[in-house]
N, C-alpha and C positions, 0 to 999 in steps of 0.2 A: 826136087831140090838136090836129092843126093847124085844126079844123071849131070848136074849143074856146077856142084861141088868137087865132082871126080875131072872134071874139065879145065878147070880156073885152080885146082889146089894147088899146081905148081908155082903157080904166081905168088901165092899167098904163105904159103911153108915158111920160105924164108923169112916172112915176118912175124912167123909165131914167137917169140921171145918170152912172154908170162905165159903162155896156156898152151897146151895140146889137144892136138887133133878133135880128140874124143869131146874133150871140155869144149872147143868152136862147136863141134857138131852140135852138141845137147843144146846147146845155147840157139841155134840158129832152129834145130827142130822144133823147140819150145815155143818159134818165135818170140824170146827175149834179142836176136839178131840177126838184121836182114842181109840176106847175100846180094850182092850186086856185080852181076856178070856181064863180063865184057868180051869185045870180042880177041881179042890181045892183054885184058886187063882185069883187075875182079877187086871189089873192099868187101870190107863188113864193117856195118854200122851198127850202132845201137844207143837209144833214145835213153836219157835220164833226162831224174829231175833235181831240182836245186842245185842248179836253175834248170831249166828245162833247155835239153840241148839235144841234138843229131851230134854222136859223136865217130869219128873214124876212127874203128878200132885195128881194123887192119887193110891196109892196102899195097898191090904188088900187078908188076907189067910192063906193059911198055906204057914208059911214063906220059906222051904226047894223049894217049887214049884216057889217061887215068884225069889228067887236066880235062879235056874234054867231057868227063863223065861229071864234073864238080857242079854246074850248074842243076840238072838235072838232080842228082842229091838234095843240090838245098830245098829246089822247090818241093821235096818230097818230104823234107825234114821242116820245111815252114805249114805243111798241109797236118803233118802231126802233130804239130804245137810246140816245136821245137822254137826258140827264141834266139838259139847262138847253133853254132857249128865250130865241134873241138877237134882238131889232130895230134895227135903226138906221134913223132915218128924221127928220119934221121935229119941232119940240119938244113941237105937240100932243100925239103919240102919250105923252111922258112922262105927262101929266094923265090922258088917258085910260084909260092902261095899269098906273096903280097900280093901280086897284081892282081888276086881275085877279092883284096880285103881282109886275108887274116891278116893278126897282128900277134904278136906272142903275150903271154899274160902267165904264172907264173906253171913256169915249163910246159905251157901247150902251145897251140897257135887258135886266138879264138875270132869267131867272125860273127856281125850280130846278123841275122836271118831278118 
């Protein structure tokens, strides 16, 4: 994971905004967050509950790859028992992320799985 992580961190950096490196890391080695590498692209997600969601905690890349990777998430986030899939991020994602079925709900983008 961390051969994985050293690969994709550039994509991702820019999105650290609430947490650092260190804090991602711990998170991802605990698996409490799954890295999802790309080949141009990379997220990190992580499942809660109440409700029970897949959520995109951070994503970064070249965008056409990061859309393409969205299908694949969900079905991975509906096999965990995830029931919605949440993003927050910058206001593009809304424009782009209708045509997959998010909708905004109050300041995320939610999608039912």
């Amino acid at each position: 994971m961390i051969d994985q992580w050293m690969r994709v961190r550039k994509w991702l950096l820019p999105a650290m905004v609430d947490t650092t490196e260190a804090e991602l890391l711990a998170e991802l080695l605990a698996g409490r967050a799954t890295l999802w590498p790309g080949e141009r692209a990379a997220f990190v997600t992580v499942l809660h509950t109440d409700p029970d969601r897949m959520h995109v905690w951070l994503g970064g890349g070249d965008g056409a790859e990061m859309v393409a990777m969205i299908p694949g998430m969900a079905a991975w986030g509906r096999a965990q028992g995830a029931k919605w899939a949440t993003v927050n991020g910058r206001k593009g994602w809304k424009r782009k992320l209708r045509d997959f079925g998010f909708e905004p709900r109050n300041g995320e983008l939610w999608k039912a799985l």
